[in-house]
GURONU-539788 format. One record per residue (C-alpha): residue number from 1; residue in one letter; x negated, y, z. Coordinates in Angstrom, 3 decimals, always signed. Each point is the difference from the previous one (the first is absolute). Layout:
<rs>
<r NUM 'A' <X Y Z>>;
...
</rs>
This chain:
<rs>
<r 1 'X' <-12.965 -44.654 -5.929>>;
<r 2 'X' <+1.969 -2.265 +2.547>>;
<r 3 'X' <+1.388 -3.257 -0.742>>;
<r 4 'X' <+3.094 +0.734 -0.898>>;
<r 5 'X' <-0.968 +2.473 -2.774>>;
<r 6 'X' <-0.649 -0.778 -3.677>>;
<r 7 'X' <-3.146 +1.869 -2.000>>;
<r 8 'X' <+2.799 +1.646 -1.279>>;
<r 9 'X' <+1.462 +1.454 +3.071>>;
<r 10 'X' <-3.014 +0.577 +1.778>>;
<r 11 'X' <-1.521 +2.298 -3.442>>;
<r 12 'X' <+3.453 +2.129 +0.192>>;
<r 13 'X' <-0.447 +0.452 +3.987>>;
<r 14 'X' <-3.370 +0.679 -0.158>>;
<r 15 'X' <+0.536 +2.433 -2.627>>;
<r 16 'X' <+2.956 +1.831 +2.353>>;
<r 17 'X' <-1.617 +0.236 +2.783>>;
<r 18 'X' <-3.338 +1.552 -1.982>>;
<r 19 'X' <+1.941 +2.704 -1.552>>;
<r 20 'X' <+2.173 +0.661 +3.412>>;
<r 21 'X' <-3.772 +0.334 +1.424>>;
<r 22 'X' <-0.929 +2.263 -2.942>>;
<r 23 'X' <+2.781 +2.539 +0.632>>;
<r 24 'X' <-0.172 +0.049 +3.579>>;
<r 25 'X' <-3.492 +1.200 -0.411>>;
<r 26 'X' <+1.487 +2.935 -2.117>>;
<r 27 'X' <-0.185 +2.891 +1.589>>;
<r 28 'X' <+3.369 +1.545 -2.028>>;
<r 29 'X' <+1.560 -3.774 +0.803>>;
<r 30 'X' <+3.924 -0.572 +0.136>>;
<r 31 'X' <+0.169 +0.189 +3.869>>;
<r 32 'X' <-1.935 +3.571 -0.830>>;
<r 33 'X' <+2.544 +1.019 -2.748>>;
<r 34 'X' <+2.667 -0.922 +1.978>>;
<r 35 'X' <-1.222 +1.943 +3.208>>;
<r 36 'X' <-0.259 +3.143 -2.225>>;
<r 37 'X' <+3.813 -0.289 -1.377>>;
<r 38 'X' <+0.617 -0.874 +3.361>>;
<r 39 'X' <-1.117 +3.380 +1.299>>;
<r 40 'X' <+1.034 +2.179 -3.150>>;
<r 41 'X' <+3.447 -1.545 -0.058>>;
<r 42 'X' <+0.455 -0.519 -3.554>>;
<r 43 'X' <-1.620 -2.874 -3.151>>;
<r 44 'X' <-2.970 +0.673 -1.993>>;
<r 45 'X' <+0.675 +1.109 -3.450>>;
<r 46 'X' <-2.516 -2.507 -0.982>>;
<r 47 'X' <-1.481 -2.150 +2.665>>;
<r 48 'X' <-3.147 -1.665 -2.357>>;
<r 49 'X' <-0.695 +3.442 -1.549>>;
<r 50 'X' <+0.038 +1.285 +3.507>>;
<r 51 'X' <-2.500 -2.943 +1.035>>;
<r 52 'X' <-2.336 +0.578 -2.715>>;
<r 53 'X' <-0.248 +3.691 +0.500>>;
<r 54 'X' <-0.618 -0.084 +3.992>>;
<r 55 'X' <-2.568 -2.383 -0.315>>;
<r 56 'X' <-1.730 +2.451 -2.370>>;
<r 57 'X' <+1.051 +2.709 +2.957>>;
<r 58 'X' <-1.733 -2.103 +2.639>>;
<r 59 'X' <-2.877 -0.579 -1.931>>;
<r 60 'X' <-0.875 +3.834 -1.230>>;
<r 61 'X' <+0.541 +1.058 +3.619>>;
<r 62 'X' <-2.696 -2.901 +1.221>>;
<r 63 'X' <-2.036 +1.701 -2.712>>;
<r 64 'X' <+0.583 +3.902 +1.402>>;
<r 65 'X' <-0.288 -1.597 +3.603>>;
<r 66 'X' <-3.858 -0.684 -0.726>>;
<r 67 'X' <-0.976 +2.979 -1.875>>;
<r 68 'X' <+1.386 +2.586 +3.339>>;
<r 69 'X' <-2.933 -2.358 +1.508>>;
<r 70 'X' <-2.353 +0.977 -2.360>>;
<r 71 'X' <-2.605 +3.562 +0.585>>;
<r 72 'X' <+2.059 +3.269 +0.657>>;
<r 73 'X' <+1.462 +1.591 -2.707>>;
<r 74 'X' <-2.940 +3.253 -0.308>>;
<r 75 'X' <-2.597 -2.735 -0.447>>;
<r 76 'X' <+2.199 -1.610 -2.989>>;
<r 77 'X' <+0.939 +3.206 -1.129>>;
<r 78 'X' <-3.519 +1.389 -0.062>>;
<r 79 'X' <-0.685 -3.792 -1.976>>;
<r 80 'X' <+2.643 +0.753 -2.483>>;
<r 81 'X' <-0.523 +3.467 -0.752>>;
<r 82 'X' <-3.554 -0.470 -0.701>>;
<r 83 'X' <+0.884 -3.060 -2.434>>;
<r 84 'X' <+2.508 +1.990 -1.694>>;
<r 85 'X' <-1.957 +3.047 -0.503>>;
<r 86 'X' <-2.691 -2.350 -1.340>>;
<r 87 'X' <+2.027 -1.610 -2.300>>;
<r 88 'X' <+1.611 +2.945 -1.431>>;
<r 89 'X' <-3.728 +1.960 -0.523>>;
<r 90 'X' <-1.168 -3.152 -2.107>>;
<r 91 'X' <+3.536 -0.510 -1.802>>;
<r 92 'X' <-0.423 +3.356 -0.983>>;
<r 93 'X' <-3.635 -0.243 -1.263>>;
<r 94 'X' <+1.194 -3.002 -2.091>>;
<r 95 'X' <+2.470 +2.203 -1.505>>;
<r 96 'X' <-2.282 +2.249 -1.585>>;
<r 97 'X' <-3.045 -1.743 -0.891>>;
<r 98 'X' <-2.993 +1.691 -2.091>>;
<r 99 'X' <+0.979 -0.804 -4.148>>;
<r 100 'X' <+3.281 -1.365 +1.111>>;
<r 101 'X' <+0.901 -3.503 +0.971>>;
<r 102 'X' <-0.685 -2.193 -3.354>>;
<r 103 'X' <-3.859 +1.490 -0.167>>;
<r 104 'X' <-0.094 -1.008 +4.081>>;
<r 105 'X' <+1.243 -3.639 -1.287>>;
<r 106 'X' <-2.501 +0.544 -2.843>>;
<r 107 'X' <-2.966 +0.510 +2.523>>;
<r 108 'X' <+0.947 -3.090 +2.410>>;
<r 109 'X' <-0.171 -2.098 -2.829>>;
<r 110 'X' <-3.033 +0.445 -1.264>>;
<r 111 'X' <-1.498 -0.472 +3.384>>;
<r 112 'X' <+1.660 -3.331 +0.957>>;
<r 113 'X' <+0.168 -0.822 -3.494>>;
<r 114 'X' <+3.548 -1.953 +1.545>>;
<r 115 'X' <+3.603 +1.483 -0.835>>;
<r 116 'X' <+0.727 -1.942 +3.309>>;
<r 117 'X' <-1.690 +2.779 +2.134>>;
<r 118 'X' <+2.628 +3.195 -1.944>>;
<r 119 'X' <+2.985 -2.113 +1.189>>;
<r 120 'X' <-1.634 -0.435 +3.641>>;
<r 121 'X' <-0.225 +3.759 +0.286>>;
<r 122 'X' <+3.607 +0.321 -1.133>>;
<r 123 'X' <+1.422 -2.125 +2.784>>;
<r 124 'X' <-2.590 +1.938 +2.347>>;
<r 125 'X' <+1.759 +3.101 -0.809>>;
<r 126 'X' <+3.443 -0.976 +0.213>>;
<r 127 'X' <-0.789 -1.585 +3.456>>;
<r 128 'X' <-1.500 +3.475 +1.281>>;
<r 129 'X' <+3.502 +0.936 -1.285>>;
<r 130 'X' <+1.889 -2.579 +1.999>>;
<r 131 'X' <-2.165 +0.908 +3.095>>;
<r 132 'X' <+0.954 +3.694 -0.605>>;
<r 133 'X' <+3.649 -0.915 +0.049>>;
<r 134 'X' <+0.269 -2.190 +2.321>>;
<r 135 'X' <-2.129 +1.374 +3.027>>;
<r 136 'X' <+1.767 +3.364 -0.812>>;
<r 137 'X' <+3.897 -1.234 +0.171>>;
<r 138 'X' <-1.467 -1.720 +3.799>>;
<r 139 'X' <-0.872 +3.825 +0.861>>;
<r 140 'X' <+3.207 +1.241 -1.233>>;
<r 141 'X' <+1.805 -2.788 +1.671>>;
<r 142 'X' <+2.398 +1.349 +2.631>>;
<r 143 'X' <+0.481 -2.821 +2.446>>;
<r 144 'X' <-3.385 -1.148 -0.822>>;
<r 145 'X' <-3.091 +1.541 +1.211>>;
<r 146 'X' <+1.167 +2.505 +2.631>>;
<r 147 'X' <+1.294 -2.748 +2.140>>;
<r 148 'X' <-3.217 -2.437 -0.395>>;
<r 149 'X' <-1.818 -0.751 +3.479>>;
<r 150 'X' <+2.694 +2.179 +2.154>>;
<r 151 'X' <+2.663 +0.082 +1.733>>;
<r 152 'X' <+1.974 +0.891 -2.614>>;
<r 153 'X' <+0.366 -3.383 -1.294>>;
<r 154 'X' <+0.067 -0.313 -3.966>>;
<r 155 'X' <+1.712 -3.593 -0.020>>;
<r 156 'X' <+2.892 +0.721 +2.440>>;
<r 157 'X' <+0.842 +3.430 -2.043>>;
<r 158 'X' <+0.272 -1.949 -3.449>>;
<r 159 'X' <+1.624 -3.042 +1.751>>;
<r 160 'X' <+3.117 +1.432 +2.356>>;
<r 161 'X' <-0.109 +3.751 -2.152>>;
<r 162 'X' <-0.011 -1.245 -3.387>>;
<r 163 'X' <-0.107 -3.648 -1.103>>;
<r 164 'X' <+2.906 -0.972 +2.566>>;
<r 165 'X' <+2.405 +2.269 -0.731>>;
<r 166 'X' <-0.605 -0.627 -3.760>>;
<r 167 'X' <+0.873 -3.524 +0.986>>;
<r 168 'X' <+3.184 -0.033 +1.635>>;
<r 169 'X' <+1.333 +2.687 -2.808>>;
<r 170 'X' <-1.211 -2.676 -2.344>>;
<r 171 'X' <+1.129 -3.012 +1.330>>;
<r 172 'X' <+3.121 +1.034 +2.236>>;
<r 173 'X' <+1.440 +2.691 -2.783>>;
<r 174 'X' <+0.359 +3.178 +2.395>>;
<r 175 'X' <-1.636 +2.769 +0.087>>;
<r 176 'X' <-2.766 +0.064 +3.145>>;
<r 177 'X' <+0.952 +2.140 +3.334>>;
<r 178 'X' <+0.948 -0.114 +3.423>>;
<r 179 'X' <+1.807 +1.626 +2.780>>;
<r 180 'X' <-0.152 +0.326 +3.516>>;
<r 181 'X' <+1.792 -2.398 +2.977>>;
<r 182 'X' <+2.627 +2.335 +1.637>>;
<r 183 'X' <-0.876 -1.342 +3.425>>;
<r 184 'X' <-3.609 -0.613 +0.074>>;
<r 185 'X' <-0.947 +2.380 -2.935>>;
<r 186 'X' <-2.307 -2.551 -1.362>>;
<r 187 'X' <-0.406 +0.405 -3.502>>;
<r 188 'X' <+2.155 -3.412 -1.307>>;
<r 189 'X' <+2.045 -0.771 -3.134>>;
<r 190 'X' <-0.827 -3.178 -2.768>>;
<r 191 'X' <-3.355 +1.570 -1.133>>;
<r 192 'X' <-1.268 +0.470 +3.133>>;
<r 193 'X' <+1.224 -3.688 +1.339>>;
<r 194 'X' <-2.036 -0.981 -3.578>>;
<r 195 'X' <-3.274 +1.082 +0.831>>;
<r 196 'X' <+0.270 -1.051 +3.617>>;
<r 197 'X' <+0.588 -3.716 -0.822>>;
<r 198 'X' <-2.485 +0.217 -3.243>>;
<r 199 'X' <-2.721 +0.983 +2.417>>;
<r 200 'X' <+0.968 -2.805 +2.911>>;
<r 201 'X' <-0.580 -2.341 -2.525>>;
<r 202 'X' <-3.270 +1.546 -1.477>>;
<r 203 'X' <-0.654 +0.179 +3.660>>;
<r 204 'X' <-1.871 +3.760 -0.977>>;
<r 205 'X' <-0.484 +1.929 +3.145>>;
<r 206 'X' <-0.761 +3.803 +0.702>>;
<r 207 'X' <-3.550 +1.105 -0.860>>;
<r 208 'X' <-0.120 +2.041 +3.023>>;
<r 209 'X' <+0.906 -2.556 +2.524>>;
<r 210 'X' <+0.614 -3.303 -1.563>>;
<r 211 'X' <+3.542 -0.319 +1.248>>;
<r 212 'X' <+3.548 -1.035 -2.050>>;
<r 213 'X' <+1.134 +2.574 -2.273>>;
<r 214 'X' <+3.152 +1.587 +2.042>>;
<r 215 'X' <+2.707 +2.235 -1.973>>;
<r 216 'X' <-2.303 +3.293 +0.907>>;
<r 217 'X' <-2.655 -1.144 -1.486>>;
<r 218 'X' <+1.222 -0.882 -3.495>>;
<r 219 'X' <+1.795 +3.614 +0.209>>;
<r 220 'X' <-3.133 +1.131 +0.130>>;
<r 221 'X' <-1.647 -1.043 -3.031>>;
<r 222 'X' <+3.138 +0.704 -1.830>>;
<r 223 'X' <-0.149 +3.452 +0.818>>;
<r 224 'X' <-3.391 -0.164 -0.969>>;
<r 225 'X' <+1.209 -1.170 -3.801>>;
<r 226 'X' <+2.876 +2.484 +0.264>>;
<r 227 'X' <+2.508 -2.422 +0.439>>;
</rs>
């Protein structure tokens, strides 16, 4: 506060200049936004809907980011499997168990002599259930598993094949493609301009060499998605 400034004046500057500080630390910020209409070269549908949902975006790709650092996909396969098969052989032995399930409730409770210990077993079952679930939709998962620990990067196939795209149909009301430059034969068009800026500003890089994401690049995890 400077001499010349009431409480007042000062609270309501202060105040400014902390939220001006708060959304330049955005990453989706309105210099972002506005590079990203910029490069498409038409407005957002929706430009705090849009906000909301890339920050989610940036955030599950952090996420996928770490786990293609994690052990190659066999060993988490192999991890999985054996869970799952594990799970299902004792689900199923739970299904069917000798006099039924009340004279199984019947027998716990007269060896506890607690109810407490039936409803334990209950949750105990339906979390073998859960695990069963679960660790099987990660080995059915198609951009999941076969891309952990290689080359074939996981988080760059669900960012630039499938949650971008989504995206810019969402937010910018037209249908995801692209086309080629007739001089260069780069591939080009809105979508393509899209992703380009969108990963300048996430500042993702190839997995293979680290570099910028250049037009060929994005084509090619497209074509990976079937775009």
């Amino acid at each position: 506060m400077n001499d010349h400034e009431s409480f007042d004046e000062w609270s309501a500057r202060w105040k400014q200049e902390w939220e001006s500080s708060v959304e330049a630390s955005r990453l989706f910020n309105d210099a972002a936004l506005d590079r990203i209409v910029t490069a498409v070269g038409k407005p957002l549908l929706q430009r705090d809907g849009f906000v909301k949902e890339f920050e989610r975006v940036a955030k599950n790709y952090s996420i996928r980011c770490e786990v293609n650092d994690q052990p190659p996909d066999g060993k988490v396969r192999r991890w999985l499997a054996a869970n799952v098969s594990a799970a299902r052989r004792l689900r199923k032995l739970h299904d069917r168990p000798p006099g039924g399930a009340k004279y199984l409730a019947k027998l716990i409770f007269i060896a506890s002599h607690d109810r407490h210990n039936t409803s334990q077993l209950r949750r105990a079952i339906v979390s073998i259930q859960i695990v069963e679930a679960i660790y099987g939709k990660l080995l059915r998962e198609p951009y999941g598993l076969d891309r952990i620990g290689s080359t074939y990067s996981a988080a760059e196939h669900w960012l630039i094949g499938e949650a971008l795209p989504r995206v810019y149909t969402q937010y910018f009301g037209d249908e995801f493609g692209y086309s080629r430059d007739k001089v260069t034969g780069d591939p080009s068009g809105p979508g393509i301009r899209f992703i380009l800026e969108v990963l300048s500003i996430m500042g993702a890089t190839t997995p293979r060499d680290g570099k910028p994401f250049g037009p060929d690049a994005v084509e090619y995890y497209l074509k990976s998605a079937g775009h």
